[in-house]
C-alpha positions as CSV (number, residue, x, y, z in Angstrom):
1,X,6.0,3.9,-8.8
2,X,9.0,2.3,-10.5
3,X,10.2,-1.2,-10.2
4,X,13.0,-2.4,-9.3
5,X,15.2,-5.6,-10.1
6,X,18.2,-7.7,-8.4
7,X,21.1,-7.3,-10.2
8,X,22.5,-10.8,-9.0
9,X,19.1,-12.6,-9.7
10,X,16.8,-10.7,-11.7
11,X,14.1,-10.5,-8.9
12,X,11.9,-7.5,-9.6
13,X,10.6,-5.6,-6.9
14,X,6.7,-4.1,-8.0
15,X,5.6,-1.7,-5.5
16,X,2.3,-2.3,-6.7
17,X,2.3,-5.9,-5.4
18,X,4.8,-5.8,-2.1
19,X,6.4,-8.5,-1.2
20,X,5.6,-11.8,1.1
21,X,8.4,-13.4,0.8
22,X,11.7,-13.6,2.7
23,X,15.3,-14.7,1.8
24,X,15.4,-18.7,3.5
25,X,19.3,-19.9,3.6
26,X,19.3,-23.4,5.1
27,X,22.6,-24.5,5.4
28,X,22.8,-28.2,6.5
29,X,26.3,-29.3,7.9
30,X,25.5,-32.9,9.8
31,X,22.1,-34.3,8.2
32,X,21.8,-36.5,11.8
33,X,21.5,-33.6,13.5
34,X,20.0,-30.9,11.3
35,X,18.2,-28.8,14.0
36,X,21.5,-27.5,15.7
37,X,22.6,-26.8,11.9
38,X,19.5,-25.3,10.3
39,X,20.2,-21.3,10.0
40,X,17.4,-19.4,8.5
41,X,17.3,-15.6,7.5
42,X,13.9,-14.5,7.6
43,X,12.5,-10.5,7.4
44,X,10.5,-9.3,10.4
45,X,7.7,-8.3,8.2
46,X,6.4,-8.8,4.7
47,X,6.4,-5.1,2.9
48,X,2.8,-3.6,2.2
49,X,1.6,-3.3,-1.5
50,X,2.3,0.6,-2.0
51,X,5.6,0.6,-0.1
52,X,8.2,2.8,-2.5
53,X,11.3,0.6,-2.7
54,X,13.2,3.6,-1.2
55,X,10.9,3.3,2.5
56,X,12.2,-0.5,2.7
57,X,14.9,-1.0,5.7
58,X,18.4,-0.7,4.7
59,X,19.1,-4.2,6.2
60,X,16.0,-5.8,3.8
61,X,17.4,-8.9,1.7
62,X,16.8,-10.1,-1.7
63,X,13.8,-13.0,-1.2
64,X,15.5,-14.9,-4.3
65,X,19.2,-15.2,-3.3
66,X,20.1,-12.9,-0.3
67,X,22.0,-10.0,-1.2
68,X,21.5,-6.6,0.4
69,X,19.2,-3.7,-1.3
70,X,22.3,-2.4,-2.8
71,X,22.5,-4.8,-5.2
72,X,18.8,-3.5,-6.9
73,X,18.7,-0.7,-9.6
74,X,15.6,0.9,-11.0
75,X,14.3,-0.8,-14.1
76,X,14.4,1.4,-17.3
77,X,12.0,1.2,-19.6
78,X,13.7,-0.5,-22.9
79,X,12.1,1.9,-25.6
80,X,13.8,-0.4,-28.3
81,X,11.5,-3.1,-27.5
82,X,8.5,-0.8,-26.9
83,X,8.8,0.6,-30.8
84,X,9.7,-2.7,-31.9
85,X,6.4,-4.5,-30.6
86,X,3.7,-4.7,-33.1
87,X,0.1,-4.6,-31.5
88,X,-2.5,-6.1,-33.5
């Protein structure tokens, strides 16, 4: 399965591995009272390892800054580098 990567953050998405974590925004306004304050985005589930990027919700979030799924492309694989690597 391909990976895929955040184009705002460079978070890569490995199908392989799923994903546990979820996007926390806390956004503190008066530090005396913080509780009435506190917003936090959380998903509803963490995604399975095997889960193809294309069978995540539309409404999933980037866990490293927030932005929609939109906002990942499909990593390529950079054949430049690949011939350019010398294995010894």
């Amino acid at each position: 399965m391909d990976k895929y990567v955040c184009m705002m953050c460079g978070h890569i998405y490995d199908p392989a591995v799923g994903e546990t974590k979820a996007f926390n925004n806390t956004i503190l306004v008066n530090t005396d009272r913080m509780e009435l304050y506190e917003g936090k985005i959380m998903a509803k589930a963490p995604i399975k390892a095997g889960t193809d990027f294309k069978n995540i919700l539309a409404d999933w979030k980037c866990p490293s800054c927030g932005h929609p799924k939109s906002y990942y492309r499909r990593m390529e694989l950079d054949t430049l580098r690949a011939l350019r690597t010398i294995n010894y």
